[in-house]
Backbone as a chain_set.jsonl record, in Angstrom:
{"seq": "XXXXXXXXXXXXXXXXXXXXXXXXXXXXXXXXXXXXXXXXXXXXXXXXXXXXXXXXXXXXXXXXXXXXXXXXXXXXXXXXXXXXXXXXXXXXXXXXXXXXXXXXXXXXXXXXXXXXXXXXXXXXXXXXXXXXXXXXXXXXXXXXXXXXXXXXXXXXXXXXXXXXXXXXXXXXX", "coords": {"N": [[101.384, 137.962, 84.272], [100.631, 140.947, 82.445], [98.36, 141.263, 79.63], [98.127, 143.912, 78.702], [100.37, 144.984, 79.871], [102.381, 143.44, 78.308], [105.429, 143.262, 76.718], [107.114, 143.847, 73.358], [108.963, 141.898, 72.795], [108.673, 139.566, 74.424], [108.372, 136.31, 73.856], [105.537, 134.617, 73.116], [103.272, 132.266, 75.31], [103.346, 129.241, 74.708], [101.082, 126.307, 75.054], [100.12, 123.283, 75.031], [97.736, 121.821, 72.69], [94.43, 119.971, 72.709], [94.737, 116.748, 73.495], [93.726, 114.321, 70.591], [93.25, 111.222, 71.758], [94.084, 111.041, 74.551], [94.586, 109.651, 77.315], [92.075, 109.903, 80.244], [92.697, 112.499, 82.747], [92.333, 111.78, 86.352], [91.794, 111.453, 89.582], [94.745, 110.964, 91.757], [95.856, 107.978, 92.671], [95.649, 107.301, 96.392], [98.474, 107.158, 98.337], [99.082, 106.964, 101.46], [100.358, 104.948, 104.168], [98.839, 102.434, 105.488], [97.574, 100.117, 107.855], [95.249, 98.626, 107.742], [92.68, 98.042, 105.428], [89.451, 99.128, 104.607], [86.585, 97.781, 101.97], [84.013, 98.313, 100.629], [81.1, 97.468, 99.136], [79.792, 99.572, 97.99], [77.619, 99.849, 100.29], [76.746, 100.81, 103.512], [79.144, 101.294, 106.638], [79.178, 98.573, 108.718], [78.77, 99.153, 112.205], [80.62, 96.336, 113.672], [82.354, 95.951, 112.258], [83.658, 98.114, 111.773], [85.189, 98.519, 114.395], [86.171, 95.436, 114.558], [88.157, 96.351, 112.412], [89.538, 98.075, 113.604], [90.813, 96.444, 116.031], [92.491, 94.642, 114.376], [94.406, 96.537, 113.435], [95.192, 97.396, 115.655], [96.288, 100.098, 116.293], [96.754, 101.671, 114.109], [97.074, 103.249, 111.446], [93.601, 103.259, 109.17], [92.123, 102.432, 106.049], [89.57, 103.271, 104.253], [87.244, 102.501, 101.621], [85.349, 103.012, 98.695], [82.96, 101.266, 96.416], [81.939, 102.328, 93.674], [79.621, 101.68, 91.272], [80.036, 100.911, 88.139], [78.216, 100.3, 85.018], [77.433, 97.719, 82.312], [79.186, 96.713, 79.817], [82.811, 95.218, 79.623], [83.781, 95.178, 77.17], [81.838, 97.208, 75.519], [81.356, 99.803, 73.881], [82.478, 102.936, 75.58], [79.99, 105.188, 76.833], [78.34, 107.448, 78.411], [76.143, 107.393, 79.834], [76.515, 104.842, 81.412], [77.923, 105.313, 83.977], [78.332, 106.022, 86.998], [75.335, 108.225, 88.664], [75.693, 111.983, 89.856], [74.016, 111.293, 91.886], [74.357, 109.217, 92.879], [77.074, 109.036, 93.146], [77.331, 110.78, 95.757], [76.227, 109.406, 97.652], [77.63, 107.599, 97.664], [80.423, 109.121, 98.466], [79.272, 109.894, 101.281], [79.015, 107.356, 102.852], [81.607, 106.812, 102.99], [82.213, 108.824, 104.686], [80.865, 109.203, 106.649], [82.049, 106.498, 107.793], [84.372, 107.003, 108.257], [84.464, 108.995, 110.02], [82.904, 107.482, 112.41], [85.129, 105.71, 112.537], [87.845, 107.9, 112.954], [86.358, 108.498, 115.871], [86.727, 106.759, 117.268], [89.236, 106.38, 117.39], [91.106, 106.317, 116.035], [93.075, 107.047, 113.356], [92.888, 107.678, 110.008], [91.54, 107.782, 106.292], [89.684, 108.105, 103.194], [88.446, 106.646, 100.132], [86.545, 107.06, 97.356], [85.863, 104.573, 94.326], [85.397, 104.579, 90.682], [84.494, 101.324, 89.407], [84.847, 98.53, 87.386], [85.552, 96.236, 87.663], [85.766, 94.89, 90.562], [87.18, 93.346, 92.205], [89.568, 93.468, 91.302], [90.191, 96.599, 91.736], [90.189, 96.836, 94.55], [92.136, 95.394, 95.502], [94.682, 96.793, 93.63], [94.268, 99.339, 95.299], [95.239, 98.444, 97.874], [97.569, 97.34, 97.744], [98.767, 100.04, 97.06], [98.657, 101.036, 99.523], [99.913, 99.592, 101.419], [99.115, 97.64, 103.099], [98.148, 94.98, 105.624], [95.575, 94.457, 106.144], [92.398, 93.09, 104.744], [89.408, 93.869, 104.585], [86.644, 92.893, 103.228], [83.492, 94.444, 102.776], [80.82, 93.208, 101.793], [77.132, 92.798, 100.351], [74.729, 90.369, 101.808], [74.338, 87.324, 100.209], [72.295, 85.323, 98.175], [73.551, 81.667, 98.266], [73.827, 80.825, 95.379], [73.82, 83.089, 93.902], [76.039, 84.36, 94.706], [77.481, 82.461, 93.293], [77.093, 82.912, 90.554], [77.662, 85.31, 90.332], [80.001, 85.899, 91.556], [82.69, 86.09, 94.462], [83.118, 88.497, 96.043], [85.521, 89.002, 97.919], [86.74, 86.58, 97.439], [87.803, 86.856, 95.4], [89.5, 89.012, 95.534], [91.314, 87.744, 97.605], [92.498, 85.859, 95.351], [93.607, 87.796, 93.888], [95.327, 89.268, 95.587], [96.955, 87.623, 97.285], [99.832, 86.745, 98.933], [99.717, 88.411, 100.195], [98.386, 90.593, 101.737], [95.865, 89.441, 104.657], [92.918, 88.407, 103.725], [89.96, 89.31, 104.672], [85.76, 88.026, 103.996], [83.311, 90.267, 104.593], [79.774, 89.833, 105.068], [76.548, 91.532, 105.003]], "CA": [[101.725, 139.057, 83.388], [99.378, 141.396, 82.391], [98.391, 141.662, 78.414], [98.132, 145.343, 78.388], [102.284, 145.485, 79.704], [103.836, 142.808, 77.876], [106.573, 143.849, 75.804], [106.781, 142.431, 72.185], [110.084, 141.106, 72.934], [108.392, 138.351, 74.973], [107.447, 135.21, 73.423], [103.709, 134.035, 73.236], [103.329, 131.057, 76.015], [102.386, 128.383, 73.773], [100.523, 125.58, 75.462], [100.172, 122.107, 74.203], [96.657, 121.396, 72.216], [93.909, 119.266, 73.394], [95.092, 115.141, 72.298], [92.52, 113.487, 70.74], [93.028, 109.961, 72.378], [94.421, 110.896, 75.787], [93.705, 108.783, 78.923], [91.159, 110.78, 80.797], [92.692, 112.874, 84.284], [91.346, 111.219, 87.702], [92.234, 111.562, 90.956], [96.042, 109.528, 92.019], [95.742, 106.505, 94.101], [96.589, 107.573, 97.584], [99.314, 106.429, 98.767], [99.433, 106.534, 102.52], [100.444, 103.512, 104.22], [97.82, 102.114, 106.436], [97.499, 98.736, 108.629], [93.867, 98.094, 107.441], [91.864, 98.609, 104.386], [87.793, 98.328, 104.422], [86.331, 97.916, 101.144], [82.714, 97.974, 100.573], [80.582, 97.759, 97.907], [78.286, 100.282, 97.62], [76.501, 99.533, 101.416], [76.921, 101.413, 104.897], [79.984, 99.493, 107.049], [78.734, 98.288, 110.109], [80.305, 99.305, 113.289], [81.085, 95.804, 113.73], [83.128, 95.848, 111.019], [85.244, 99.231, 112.136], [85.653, 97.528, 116.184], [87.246, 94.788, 113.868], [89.321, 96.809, 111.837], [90.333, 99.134, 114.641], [91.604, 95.379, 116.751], [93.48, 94.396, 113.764], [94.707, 97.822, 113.003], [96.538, 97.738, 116.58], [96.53, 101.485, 116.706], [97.712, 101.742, 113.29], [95.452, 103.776, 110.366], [92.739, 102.608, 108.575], [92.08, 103.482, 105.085], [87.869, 103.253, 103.54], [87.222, 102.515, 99.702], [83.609, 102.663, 98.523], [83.048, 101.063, 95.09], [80.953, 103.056, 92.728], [79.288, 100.4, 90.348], [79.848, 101.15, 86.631], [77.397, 99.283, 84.547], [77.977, 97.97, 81.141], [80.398, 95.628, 79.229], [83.868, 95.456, 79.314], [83.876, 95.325, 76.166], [81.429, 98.09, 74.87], [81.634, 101.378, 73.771], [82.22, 104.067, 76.302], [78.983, 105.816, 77.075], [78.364, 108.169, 79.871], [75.084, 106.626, 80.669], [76.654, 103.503, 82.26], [78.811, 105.765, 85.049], [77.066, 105.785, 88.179], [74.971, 109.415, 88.992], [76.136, 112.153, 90.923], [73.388, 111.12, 93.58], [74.79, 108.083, 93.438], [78.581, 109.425, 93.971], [77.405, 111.634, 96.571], [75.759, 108.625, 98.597], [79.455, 106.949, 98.276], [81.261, 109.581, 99.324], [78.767, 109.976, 102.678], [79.119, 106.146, 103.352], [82.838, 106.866, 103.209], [82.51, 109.935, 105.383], [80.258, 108.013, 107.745], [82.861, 105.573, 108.623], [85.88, 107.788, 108.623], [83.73, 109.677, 111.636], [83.117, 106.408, 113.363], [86.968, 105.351, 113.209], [88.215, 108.411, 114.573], [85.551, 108.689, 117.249], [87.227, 105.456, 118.599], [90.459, 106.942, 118.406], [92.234, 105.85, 114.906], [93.612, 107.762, 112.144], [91.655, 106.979, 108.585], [91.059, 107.878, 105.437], [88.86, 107.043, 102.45], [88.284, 107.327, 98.807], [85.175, 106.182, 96.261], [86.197, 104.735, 93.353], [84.239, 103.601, 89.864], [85.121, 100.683, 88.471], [83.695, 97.44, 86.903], [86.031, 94.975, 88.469], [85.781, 95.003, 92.6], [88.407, 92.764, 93.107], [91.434, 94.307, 90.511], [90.434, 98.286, 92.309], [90.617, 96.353, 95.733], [93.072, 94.586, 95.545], [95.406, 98.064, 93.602], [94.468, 99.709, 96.474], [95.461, 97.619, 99.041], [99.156, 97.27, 97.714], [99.228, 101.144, 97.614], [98.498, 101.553, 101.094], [100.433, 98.354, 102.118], [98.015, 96.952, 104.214], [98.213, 93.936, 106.195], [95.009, 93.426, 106.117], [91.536, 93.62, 103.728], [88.084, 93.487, 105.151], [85.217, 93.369, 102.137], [82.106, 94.667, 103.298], [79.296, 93.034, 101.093], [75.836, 92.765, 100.74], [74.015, 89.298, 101.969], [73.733, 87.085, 98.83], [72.434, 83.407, 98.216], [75.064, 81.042, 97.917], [73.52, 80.526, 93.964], [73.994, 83.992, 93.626], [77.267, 84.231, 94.258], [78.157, 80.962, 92.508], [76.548, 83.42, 89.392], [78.163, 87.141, 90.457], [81.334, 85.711, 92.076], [82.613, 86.116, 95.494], [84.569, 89.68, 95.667], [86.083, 88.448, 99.167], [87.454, 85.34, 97.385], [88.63, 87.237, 93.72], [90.513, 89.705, 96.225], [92.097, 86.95, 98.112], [93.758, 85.421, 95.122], [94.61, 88.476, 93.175], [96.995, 89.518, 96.222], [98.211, 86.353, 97.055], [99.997, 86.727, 100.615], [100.348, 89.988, 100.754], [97.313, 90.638, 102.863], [94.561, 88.568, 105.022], [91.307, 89.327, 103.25], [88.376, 88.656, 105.154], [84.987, 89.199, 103.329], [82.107, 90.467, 105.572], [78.606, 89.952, 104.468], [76.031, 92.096, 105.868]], "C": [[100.429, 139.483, 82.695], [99.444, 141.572, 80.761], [98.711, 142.94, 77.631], [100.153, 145.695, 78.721], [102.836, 144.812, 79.542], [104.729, 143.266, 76.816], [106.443, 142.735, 74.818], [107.845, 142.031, 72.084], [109.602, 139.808, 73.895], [107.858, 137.54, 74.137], [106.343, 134.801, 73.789], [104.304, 132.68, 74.46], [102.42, 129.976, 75.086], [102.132, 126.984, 74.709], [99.857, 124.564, 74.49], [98.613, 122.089, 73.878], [95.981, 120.591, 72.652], [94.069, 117.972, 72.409], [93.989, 114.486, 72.177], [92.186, 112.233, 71.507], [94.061, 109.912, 73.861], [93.665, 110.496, 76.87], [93.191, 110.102, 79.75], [92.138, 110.769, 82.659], [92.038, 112.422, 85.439], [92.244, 111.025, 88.702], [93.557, 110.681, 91.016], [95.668, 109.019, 93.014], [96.251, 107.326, 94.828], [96.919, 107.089, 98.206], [100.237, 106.007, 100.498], [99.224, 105.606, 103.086], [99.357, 103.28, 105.401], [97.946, 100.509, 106.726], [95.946, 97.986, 107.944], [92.568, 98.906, 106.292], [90.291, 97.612, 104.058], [87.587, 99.022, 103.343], [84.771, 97.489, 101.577], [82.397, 98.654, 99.207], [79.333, 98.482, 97.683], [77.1, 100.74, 98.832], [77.253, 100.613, 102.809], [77.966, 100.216, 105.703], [79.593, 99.9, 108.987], [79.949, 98.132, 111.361], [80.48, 97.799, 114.196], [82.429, 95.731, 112.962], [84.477, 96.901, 111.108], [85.57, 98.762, 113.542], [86.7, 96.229, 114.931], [88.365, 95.15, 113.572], [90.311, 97.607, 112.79], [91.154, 97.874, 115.411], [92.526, 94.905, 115.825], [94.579, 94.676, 113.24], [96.023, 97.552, 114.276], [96.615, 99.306, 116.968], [97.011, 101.892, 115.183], [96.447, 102.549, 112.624], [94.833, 103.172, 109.459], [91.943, 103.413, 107.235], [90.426, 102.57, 104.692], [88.154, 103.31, 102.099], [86.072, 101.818, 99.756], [83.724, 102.212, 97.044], [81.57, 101.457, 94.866], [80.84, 101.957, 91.286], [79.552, 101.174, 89.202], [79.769, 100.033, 85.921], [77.894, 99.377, 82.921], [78.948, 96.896, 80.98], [81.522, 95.765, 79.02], [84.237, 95.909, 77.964], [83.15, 96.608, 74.52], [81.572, 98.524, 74.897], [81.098, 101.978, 75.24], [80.94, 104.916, 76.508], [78.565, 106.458, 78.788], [77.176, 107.451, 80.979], [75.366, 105.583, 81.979], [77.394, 103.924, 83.132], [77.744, 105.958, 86.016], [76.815, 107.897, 88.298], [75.879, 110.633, 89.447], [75.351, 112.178, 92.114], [73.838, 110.125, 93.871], [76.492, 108.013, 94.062], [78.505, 110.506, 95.493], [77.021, 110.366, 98.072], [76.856, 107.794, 98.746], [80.231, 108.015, 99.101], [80.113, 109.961, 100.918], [79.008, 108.72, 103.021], [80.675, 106.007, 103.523], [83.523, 107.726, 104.372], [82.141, 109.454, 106.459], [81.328, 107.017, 108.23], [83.976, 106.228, 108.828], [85.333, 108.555, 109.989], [83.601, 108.83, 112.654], [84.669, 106.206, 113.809], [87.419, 106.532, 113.642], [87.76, 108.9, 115.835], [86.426, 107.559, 118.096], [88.649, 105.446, 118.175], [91.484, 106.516, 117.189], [91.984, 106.842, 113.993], [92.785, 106.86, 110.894], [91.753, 108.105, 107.764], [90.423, 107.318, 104.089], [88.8, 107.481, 101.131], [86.853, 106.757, 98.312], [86.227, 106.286, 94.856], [85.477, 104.109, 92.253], [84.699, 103.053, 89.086], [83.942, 99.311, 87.711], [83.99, 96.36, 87.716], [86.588, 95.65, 89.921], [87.057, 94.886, 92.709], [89.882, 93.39, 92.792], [91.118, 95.647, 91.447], [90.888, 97.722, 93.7], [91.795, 96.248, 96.042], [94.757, 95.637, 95.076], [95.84, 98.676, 94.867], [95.316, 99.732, 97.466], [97.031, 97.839, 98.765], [99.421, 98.653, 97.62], [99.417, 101.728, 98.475], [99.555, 100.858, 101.751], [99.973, 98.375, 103.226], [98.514, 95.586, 104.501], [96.668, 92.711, 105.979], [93.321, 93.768, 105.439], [90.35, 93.432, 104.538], [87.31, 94.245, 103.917], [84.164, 93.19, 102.477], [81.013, 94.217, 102.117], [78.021, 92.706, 101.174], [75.419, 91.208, 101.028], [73.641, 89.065, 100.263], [73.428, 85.456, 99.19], [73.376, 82.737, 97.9], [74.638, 80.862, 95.804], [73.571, 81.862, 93.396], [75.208, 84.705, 93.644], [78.332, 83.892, 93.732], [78.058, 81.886, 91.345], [77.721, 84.635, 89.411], [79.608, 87.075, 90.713], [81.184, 86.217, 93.266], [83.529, 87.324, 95.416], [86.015, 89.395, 96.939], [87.261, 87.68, 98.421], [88.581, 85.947, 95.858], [89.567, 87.737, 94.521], [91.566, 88.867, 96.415], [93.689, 86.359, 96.819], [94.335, 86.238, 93.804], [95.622, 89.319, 94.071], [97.308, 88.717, 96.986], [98.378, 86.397, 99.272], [100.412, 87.67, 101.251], [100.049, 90.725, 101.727], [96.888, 89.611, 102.997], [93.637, 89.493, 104.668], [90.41, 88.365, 104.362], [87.035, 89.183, 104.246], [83.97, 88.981, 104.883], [80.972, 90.262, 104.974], [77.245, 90.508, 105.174], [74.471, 92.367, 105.419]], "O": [[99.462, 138.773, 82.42], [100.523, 142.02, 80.37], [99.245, 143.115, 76.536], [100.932, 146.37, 78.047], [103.912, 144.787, 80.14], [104.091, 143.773, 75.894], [106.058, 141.569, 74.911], [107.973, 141.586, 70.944], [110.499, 138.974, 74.012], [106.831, 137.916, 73.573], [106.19, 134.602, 74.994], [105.455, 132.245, 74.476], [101.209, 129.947, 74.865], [103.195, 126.538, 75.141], [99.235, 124.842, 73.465], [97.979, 122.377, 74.894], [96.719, 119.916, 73.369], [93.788, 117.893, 71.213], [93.29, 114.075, 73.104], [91.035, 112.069, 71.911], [94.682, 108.899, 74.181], [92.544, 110.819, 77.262], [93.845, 111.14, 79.851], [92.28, 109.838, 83.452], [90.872, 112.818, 85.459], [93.34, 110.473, 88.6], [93.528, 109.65, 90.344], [95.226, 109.495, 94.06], [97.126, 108.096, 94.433], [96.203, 106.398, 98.931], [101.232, 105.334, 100.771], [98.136, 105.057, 102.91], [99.186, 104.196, 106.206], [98.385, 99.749, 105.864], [95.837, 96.772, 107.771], [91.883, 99.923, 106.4], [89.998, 96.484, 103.664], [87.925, 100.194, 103.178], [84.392, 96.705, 102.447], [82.847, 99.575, 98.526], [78.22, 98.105, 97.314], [76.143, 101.5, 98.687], [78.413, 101.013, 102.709], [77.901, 98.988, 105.64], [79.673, 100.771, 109.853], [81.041, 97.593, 111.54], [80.49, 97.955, 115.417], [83.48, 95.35, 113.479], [85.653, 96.759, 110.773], [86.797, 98.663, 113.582], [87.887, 96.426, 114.671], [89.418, 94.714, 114.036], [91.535, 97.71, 112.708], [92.346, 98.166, 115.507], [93.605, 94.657, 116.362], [95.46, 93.961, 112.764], [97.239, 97.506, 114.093], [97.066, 99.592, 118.077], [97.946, 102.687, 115.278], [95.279, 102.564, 113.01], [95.526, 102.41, 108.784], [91.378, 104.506, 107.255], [90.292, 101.362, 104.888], [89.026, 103.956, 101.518], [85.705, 100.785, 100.317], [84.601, 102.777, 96.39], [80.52, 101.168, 95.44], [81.743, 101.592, 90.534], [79.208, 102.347, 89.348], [80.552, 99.083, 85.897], [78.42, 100.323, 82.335], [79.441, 96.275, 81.922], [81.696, 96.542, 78.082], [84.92, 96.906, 77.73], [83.531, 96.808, 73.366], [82.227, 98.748, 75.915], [80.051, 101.78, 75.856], [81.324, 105.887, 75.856], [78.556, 105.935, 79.902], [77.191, 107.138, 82.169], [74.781, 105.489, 83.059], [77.984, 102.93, 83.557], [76.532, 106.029, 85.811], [77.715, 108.714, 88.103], [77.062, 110.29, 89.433], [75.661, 112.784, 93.139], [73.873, 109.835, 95.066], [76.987, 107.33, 94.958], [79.495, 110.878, 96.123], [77.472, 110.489, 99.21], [77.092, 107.267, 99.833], [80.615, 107.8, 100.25], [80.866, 110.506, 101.725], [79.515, 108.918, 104.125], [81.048, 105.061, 104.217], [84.641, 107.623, 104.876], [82.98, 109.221, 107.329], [81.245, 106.844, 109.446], [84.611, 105.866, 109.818], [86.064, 108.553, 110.979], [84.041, 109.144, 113.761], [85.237, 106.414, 114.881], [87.519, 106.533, 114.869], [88.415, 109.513, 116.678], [86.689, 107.569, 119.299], [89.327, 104.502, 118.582], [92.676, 106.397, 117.472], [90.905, 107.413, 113.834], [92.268, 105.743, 110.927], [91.987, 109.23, 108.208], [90.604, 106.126, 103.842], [89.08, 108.657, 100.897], [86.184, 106.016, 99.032], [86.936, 107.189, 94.411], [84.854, 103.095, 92.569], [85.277, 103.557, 88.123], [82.717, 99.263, 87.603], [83.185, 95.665, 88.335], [87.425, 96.504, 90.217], [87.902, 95.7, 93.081], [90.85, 93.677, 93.495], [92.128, 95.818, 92.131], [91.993, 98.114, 94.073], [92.424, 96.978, 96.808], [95.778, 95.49, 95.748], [96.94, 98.704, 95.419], [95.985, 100.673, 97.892], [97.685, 98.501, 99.57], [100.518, 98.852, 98.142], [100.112, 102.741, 98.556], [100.152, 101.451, 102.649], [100.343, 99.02, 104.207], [99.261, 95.04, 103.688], [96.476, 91.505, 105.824], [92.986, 94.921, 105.709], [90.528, 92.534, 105.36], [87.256, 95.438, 103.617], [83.665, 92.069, 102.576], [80.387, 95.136, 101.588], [77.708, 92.234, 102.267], [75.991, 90.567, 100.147], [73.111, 89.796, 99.425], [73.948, 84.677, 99.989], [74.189, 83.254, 97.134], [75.643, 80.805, 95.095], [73.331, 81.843, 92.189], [75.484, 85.549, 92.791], [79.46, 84.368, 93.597], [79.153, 81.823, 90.785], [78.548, 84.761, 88.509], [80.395, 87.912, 90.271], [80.121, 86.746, 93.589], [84.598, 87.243, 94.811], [87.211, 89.597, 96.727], [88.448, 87.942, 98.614], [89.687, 85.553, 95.486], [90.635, 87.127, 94.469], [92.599, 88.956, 95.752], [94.911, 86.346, 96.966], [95.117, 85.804, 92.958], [96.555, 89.95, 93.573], [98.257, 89.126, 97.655], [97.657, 86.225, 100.254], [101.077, 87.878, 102.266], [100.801, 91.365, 102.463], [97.059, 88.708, 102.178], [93.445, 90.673, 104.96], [90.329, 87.172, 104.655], [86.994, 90.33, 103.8], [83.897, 88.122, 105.761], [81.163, 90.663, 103.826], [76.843, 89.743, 106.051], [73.704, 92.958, 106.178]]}, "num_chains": 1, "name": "protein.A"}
C-alpha cells in the first residue's frame, strides 16, 4: 500500500520495537536427515575421508559442518573482536563447498553448513541429532598426544555427548 492512497480510515501498521536483551537471529539448524555427518575443524577434508563417508553412507546423503573458532572465555564479556573474520568465514564456507563438490562428483547427495562456536563437541554433536545420522566422522588437525591430553580430544567429547546414537570416528590429518 502506497502512502500517497491510503485512506485515513486505515490503521497505522504498528510494528513491535527493537528488545533490548533479545537472543541475536542466526541461521536454523538444518534439518535434513542424512546417513553421515563430517565435521571438521577448521582444515580441508581429505578425500580419504569423503571415499569413507560415501562407504558408510551406503548411497545415503552426507551432510559437511565446518567449525568457525570463536576465541575468548566462556565466561567473558561479549566482544566482537573474538568472532572469527569474514576472511576467515569465507575460507570455511570454501572448505565446505570444496567437499560438497567432491561428494557429489562421486555420486552422493550432501550438504553443508559453517558454524561459530566455542565448544566443538556440544555444535557437533546438536548437529548430528538434527540430521539423524548414523554416523560422525571428525576431521582434525594432527596433534601430540600431550597436546591433546591439554586441548581435549573433540573425537572423544563427541563420542560421549551422543552416547549410542551415532559411531563417531575422529580422523586426524
Amino acid at each position: 500500500m502506497d502512502r500517497g492512497t491510503a485512506e485515513a480510515s486505515d490503521p497505522p501498521i504498528r510494528q513491535p520495537g527493537r528488545r533490548r536483551f533479545r537472543k541475536a537471529k542466526w541461521d536454523a539448524q538444518p534439518t535434513q536427515p542424512a546417513e553421515v555427518l563430517i565435521a571438521t575443524l577448521g582444515i580441508s577434508v581429505p578425500a580419504a575421508v569423503i571415499d569413507h563417508a560415501r562407504e558408510l553412507g551406503g548411497g545415503g546423503s552426507v551432510a559437511v559442518l565446518s567449525i568457525a573458532r570463536m576465541y575468548g572465555s566462556a565466561l567473558g564479556l561479549p566482544n566482537p573482536g573474538l568472532l572469527p573474520s569474514r576472511k576467515e568465514m569465507d575460507e570455511q564456507l570454501a572448505l565446505v563447498a570444496e567437499a560438497i563438490d567432491a561428494l557429489e562428483r562421486s555420486g552422493v547427495e550432501s550438504w553443508g553448513q559453517v558454524a561459530t562456536t566455542r565448544r566443538f563437541a556440544k555444535t557437533i554433536a546438536r548437529a548430528a541429532r538434527a540430521h539423524g545420522v548414523t554416523h560422525v566422522l571428525v576431521v582434525s588437525p594432527a596433534a601430540a598426544r600431550w597436546r591433546r591430553f591439554i586441548e581435549g580430544d573433540t573425537a572423544r567429547d563427541v563420542r560421549r555427548r551422543i552416547g549410542k546414537e551415532a559411531a563417531v570416528e575422529g580422523m586426524s590429518v
